[in-house]
N, CA, C and O atoms as a DFTB+ gen file, in Angstrom:
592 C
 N C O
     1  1      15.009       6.579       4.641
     2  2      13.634       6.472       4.238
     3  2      12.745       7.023       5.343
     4  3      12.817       6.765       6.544
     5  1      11.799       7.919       4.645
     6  2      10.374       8.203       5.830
     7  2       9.446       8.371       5.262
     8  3       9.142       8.406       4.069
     9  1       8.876       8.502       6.326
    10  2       7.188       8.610       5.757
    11  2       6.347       9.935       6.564
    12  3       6.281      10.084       7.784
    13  1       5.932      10.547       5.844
    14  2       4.775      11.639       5.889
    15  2       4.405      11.176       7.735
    16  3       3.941      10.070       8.011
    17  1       4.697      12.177       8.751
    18  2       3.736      12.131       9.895
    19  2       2.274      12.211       9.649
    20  3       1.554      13.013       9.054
    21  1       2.054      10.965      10.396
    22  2       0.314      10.960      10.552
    23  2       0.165      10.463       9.082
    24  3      -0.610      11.093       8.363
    25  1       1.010       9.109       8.428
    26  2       0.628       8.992       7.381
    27  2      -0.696       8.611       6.598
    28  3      -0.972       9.083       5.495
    29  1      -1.606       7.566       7.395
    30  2      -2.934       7.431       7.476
    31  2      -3.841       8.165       7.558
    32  3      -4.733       8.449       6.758
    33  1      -3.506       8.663       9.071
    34  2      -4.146       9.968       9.703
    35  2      -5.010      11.046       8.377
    36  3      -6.170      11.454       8.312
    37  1      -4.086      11.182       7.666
    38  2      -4.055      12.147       6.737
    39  2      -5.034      11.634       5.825
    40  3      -5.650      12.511       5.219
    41  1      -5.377      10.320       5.536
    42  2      -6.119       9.956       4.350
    43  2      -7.251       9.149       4.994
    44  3      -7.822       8.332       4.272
    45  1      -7.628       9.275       6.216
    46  2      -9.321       8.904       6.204
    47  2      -9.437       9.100       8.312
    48  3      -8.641       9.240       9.240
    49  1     -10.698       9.005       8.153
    50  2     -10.997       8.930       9.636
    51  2     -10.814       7.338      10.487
    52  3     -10.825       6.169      10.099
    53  1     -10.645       8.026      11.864
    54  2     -10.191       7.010      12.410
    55  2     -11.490       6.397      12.831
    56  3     -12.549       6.968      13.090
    57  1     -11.059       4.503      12.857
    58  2     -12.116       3.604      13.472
    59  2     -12.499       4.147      14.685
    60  3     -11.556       4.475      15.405
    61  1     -13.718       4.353      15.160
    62  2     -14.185       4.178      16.817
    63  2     -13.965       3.659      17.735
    64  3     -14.822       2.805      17.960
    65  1     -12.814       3.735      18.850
    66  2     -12.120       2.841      19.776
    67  2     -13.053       1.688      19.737
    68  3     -12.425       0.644      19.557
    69  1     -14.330       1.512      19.842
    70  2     -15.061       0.543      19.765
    71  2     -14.287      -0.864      18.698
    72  3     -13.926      -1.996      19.020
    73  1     -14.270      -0.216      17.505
    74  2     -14.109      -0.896      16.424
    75  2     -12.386      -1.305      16.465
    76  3     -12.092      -2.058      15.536
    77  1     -11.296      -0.967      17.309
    78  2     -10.072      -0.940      17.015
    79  2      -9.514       0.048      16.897
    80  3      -9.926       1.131      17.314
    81  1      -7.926      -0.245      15.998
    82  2      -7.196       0.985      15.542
    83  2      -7.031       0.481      14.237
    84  3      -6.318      -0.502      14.033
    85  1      -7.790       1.231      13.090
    86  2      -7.991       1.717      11.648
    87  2      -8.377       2.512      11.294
    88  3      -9.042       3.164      12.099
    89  1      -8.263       3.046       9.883
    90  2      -9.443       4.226       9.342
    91  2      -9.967       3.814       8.375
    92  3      -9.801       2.760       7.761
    93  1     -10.521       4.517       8.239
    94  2     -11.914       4.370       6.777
    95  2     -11.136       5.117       5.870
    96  3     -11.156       6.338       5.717
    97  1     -10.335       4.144       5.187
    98  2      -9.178       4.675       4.150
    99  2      -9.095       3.293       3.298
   100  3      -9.180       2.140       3.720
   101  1      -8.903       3.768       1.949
   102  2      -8.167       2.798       0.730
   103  2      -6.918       3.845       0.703
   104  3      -6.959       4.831      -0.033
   105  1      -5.895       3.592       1.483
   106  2      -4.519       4.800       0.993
   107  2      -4.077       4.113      -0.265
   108  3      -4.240       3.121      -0.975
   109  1      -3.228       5.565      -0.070
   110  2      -2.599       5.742      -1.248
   111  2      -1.037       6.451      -0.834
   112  3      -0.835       7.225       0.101
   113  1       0.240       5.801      -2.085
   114  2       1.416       6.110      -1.780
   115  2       1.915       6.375      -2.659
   116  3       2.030       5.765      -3.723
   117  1       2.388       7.592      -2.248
   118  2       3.287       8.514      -3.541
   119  2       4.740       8.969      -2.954
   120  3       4.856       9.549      -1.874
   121  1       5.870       8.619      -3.835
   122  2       7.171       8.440      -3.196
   123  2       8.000       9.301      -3.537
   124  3       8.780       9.067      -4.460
   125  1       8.007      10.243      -3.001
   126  2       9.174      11.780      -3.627
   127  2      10.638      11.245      -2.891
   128  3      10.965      10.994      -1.730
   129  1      11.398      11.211      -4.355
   130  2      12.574      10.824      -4.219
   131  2      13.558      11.531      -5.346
   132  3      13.145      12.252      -6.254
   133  1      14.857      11.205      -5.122
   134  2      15.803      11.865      -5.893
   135  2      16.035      10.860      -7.135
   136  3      16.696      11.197      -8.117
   137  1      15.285       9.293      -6.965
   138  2      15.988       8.936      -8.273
   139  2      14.150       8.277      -8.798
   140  3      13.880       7.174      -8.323
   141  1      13.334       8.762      -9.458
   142  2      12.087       8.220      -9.804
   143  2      12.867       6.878     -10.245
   144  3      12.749       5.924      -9.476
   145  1      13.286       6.786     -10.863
   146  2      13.158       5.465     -11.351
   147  2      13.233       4.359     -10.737
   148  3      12.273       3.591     -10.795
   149  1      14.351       4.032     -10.029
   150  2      14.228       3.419      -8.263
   151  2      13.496       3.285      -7.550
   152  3      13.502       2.230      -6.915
   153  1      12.678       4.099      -7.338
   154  2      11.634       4.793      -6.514
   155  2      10.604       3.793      -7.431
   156  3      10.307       2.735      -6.877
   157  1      10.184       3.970      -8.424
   158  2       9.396       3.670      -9.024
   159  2       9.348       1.797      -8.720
   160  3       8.341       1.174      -8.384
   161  1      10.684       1.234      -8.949
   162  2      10.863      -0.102      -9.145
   163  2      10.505      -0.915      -7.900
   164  3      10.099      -2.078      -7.902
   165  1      10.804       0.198      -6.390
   166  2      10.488      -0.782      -5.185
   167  2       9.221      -0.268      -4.716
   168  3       9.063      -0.784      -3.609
   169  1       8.111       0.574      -5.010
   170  2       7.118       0.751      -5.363
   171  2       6.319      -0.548      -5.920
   172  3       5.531      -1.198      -5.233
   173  1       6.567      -0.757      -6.942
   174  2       6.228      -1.962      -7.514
   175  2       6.506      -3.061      -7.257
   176  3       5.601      -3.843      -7.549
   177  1       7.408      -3.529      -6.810
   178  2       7.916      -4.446      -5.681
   179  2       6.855      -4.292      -4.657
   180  3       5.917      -5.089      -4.635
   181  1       6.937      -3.400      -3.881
   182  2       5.639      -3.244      -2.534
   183  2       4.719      -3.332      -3.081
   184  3       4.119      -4.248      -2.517
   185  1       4.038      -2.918      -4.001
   186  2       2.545      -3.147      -4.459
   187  2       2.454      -4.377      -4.610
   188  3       1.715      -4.760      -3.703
   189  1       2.788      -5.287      -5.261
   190  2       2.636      -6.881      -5.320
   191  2       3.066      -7.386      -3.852
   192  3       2.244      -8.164      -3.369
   193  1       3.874      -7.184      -3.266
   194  2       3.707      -7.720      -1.579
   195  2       2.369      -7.101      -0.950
   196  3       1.835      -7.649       0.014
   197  1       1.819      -5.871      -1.564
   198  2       0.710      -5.340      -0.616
   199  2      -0.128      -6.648      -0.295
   200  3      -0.506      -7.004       0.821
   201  1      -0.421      -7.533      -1.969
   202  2      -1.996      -8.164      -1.596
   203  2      -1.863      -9.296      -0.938
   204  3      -2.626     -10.260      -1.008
   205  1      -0.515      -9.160      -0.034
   206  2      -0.295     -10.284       0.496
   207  2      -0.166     -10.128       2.195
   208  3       0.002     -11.015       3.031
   209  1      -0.298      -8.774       2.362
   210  2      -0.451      -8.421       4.067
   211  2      -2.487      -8.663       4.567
   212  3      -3.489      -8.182       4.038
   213  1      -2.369      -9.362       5.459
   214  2      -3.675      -9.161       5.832
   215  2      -4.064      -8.316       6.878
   216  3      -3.423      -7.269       6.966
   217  1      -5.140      -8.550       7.863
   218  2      -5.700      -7.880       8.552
   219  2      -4.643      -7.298      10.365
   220  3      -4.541      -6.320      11.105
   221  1      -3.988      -9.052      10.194
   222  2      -3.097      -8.798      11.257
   223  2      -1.998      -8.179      10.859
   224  3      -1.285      -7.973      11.841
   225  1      -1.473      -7.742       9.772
   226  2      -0.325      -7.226       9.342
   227  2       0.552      -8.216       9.150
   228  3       1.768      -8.027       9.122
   229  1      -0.210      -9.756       8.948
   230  2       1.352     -10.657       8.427
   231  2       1.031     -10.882       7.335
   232  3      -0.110     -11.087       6.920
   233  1       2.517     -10.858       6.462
   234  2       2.897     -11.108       4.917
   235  2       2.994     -12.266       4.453
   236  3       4.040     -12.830       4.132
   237  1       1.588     -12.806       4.373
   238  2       1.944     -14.334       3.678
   239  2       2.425     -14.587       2.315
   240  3       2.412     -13.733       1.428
   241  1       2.900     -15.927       2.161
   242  2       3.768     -15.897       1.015
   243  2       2.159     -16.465      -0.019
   244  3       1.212     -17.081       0.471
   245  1       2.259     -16.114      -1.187
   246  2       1.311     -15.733      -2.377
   247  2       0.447     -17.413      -1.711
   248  3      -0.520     -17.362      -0.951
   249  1       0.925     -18.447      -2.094
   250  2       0.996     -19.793      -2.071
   251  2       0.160     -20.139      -0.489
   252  3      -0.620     -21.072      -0.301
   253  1       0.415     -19.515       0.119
   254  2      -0.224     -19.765       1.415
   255  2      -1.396     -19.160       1.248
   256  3      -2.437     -19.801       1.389
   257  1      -1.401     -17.810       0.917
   258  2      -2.631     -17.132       1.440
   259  2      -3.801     -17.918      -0.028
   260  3      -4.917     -18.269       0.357
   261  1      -3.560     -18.074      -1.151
   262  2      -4.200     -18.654      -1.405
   263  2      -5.235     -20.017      -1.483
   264  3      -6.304     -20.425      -1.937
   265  1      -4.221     -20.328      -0.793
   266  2      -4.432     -22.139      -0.366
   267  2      -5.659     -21.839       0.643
   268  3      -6.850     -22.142       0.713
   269  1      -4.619     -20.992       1.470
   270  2      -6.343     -20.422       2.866
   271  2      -7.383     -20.378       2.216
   272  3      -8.218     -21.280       2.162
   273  1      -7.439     -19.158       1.573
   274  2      -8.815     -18.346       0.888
   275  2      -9.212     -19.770       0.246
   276  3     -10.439     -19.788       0.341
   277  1      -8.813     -20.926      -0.335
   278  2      -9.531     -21.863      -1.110
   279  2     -10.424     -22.769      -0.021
   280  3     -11.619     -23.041      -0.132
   281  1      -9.563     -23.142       1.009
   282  2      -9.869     -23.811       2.393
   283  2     -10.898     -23.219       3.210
   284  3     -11.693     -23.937       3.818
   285  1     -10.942     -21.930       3.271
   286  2     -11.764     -20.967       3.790
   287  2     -13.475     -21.196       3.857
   288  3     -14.062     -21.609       2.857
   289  1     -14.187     -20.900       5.083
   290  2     -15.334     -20.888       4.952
   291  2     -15.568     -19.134       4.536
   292  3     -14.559     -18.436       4.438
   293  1     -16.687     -18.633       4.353
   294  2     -17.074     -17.645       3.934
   295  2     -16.170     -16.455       4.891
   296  3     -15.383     -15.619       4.449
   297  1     -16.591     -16.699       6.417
   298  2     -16.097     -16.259       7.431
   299  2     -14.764     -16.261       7.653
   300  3     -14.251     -15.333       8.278
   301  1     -14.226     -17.021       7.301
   302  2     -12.866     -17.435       7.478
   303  2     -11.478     -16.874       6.443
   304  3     -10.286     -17.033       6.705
   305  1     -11.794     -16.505       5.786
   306  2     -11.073     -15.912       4.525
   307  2     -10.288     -14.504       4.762
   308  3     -10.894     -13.439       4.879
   309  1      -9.120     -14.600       4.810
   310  2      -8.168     -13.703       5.760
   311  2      -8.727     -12.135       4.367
   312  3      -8.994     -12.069       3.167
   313  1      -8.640     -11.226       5.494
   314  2      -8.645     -10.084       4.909
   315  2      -7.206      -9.230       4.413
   316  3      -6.164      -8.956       5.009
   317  1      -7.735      -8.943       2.931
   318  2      -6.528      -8.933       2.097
   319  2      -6.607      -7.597       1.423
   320  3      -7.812      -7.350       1.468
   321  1      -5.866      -6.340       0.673
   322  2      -6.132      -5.679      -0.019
   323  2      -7.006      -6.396      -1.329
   324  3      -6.698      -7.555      -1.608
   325  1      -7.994      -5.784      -2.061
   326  2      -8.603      -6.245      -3.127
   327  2      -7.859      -5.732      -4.282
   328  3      -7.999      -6.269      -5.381
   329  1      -7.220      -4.913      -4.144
   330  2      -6.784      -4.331      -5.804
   331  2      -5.515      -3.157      -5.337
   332  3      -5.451      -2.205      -4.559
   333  1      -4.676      -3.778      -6.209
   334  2      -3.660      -2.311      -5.753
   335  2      -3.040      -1.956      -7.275
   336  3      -2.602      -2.743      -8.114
   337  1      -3.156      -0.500      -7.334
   338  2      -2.940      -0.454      -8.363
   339  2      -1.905      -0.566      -9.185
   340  3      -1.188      -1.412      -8.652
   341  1      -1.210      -0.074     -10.553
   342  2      -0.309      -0.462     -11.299
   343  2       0.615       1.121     -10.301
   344  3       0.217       1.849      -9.392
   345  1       1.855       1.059     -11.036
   346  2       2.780       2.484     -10.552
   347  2       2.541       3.565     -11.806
   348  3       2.923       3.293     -12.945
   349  1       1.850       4.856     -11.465
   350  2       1.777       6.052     -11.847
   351  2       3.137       6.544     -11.782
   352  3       4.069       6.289     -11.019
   353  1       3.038       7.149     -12.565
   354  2       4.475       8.208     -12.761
   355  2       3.694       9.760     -12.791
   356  3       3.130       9.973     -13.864
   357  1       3.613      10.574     -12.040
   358  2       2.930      11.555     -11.622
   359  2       4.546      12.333     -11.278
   360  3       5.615      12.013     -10.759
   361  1       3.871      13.629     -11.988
   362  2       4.789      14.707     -11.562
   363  2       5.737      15.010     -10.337
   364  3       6.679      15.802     -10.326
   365  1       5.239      14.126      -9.201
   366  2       5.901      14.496      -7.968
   367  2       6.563      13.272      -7.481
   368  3       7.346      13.071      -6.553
   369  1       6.058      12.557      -8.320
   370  2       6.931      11.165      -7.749
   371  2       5.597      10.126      -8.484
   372  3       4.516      10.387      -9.012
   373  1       6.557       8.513      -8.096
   374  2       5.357       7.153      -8.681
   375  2       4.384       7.103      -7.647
   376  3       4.674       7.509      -6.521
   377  1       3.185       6.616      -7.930
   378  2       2.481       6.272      -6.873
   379  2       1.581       5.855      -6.844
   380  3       0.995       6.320      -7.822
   381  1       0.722       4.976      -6.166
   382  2       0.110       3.447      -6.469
   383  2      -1.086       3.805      -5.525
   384  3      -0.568       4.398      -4.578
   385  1      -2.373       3.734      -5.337
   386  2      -3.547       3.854      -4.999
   387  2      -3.999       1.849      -4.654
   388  3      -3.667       0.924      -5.397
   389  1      -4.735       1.737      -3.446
   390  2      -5.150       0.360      -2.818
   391  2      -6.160       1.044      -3.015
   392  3      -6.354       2.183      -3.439
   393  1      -7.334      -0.482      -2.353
   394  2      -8.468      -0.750      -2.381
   395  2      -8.712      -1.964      -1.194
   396  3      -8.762      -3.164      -1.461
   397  1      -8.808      -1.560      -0.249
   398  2      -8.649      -2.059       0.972
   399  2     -10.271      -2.178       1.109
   400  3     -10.328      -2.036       2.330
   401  1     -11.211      -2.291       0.828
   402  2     -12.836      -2.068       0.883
   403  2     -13.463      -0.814       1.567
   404  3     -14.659      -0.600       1.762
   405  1     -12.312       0.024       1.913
   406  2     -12.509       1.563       2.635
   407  2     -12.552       1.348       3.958
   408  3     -13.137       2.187       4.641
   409  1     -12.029       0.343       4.515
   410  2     -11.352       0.059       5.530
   411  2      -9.995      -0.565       5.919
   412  3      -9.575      -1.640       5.491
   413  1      -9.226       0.433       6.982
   414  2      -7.438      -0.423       7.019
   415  2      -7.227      -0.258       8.171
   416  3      -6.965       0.771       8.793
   417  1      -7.399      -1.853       8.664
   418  2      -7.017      -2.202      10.211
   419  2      -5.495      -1.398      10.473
   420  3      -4.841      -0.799       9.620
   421  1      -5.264      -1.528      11.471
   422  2      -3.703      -0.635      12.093
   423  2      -2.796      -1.733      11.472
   424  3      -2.177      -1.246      10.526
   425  1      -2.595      -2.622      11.608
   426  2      -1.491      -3.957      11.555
   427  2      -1.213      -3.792       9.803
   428  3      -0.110      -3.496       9.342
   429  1      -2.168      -3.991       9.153
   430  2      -2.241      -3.869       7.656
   431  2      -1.313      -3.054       7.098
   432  3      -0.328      -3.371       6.432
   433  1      -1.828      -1.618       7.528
   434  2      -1.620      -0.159       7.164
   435  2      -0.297       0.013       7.158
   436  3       0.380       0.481       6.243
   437  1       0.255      -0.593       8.778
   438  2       1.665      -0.280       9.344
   439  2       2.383      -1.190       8.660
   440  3       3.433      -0.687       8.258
   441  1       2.241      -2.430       8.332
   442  2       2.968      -3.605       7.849
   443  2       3.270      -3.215       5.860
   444  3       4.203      -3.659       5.192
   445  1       2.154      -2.298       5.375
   446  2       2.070      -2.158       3.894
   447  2       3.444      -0.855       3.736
   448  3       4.383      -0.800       2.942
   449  1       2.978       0.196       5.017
   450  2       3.968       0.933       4.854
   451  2       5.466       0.216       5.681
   452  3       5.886       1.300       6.087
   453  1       6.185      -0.478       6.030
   454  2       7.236      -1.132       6.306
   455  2       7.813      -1.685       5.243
   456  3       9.031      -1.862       5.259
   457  1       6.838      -2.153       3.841
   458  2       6.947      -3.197       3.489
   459  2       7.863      -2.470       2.219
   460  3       8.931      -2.852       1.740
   461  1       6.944      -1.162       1.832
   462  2       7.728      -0.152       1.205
   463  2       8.815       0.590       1.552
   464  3       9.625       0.605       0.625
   465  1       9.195       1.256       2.569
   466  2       9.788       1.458       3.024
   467  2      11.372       0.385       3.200
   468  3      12.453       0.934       3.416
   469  1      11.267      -0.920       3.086
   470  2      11.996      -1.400       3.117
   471  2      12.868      -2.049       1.349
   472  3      14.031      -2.341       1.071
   473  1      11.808      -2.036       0.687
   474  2      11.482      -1.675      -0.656
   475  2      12.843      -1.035      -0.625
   476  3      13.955      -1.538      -0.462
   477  1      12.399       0.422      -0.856
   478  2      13.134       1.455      -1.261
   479  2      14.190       1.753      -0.174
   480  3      14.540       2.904      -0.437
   481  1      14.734       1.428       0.668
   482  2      16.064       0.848       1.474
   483  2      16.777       0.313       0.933
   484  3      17.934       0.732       0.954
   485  1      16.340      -1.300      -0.091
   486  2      16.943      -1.805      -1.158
   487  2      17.636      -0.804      -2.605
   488  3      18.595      -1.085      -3.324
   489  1      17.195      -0.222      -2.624
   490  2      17.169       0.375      -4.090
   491  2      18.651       1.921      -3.590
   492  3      19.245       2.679      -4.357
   493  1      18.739       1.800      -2.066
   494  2      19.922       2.600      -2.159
   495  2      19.406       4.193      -2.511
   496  3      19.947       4.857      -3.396
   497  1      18.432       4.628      -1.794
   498  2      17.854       6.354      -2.504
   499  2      17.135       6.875      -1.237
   500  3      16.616       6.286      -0.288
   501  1      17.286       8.225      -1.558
   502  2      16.588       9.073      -0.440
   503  2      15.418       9.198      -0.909
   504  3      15.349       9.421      -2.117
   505  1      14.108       9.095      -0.105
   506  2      12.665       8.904       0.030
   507  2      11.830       9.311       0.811
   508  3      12.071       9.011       1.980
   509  1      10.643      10.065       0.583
   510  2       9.880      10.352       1.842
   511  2       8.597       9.498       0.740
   512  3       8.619       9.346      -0.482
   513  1       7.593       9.079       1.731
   514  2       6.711       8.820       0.990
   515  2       5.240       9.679       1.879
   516  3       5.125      10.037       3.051
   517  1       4.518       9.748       0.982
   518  2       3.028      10.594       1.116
   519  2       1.880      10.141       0.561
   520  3       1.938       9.434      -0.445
   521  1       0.732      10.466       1.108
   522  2      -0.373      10.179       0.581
   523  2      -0.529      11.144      -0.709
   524  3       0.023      12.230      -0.888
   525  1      -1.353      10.516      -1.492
   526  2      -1.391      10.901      -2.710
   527  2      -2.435      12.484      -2.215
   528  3      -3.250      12.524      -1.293
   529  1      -2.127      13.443      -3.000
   530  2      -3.263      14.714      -2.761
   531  2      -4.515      13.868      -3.403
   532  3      -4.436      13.223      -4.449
   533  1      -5.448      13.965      -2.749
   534  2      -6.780      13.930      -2.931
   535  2      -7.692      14.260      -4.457
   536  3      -8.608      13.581      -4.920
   537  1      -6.937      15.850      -5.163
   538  2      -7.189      16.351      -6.251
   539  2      -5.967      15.936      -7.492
   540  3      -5.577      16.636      -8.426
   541  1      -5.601      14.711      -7.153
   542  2      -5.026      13.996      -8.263
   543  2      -5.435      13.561      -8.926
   544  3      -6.399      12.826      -8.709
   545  1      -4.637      13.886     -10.826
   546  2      -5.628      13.520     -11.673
   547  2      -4.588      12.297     -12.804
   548  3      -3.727      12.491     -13.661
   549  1      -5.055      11.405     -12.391
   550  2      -4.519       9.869     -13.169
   551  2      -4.499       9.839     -14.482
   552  3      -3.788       9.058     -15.115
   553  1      -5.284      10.695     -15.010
   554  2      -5.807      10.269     -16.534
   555  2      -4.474      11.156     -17.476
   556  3      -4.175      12.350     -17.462
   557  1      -3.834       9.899     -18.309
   558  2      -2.882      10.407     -19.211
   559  2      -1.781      10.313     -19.002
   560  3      -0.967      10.440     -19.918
   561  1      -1.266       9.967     -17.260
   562  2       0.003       9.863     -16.808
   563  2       0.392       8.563     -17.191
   564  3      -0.433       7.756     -17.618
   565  1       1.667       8.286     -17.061
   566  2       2.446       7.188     -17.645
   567  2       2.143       5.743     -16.785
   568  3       1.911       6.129     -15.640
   569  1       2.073       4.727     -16.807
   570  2       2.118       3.763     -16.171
   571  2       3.028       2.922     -16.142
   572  3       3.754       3.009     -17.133
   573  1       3.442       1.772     -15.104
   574  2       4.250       1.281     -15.151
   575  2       3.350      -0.109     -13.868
   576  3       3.052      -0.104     -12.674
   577  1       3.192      -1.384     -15.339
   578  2       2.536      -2.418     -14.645
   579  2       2.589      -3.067     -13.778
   580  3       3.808      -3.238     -13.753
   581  1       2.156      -3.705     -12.843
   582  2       3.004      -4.721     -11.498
   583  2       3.047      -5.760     -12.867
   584  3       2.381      -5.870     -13.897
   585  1       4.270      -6.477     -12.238
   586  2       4.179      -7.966     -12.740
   587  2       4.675      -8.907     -11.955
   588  3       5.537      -8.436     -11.213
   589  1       4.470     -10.195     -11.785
   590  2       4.309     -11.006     -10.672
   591  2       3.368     -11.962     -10.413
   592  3       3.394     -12.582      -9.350
């Protein structure tokens, strides 16, 4: 399994040393592989673990992080992906678009791509994964729902 050098890099600008290490990115992951369908299944697998990495890059279990966010003062409410999408089946491979609020701390980013990556380790297949091209067009392609 790999991933695209400069996989972030590639899909938004970087935070201002001021601000940390993130970019001003909602990525996106598209998984060119030899078996789509596989590909497709731990895809979807990672997308439902996505909304569970926060800001520090740890993977809480569903049950925890919710309990927080209920406990939570306004301030306090761990930062989470907001929306990740269902799995596209796109010509070049599946691939799933976040919504991170157009910002992705380093820990997040690195922990979302591990999380896939380890995904598709399971599934036994050769994989590179990439940011989605920019001039991708969603409308009409096949879907394939998270469930979970």
């Amino acid at each position: 399994m790999t991933a695209e050098r400069d996989f972030f890099d590639r899909q938004g600008a970087k935070w201002p040393a001021v601000l940390g290490e993130g970019w001003e990115t909602s990525p996106s992951f598209l998984v060119l592989s030899n078996d789509d369908r596989k590909a497709a299944a731990a895809l979807g697998r990672a997308a439902l673990r996505f909304y569970d990495i926060d800001e520090f890059g740890r993977e809480m279990p569903r049950e925890q992080r919710e309990a927080e966010e209920q406990a939570a003062t306004t301030w306090d409410i761990p930062y989470t992906p907001n929306f990740i999408s269902d799995v596209y089946v796109t010509p070049r491979g599946p691939m799933v678009w976040t919504d991170t609020k157009g910002d992705l701390p380093r820990a997040m980013g690195d922990a979302m791509l591990r999380v896939l990556l380890d995904e598709l380790r399971v599934e036994g297949i050769t994989a590179h994964v990439v940011g989605a091209p920019v001039d991708v067009s969603l409308e009409g392609l096949p879907v394939i729902p998270l469930s979970g």
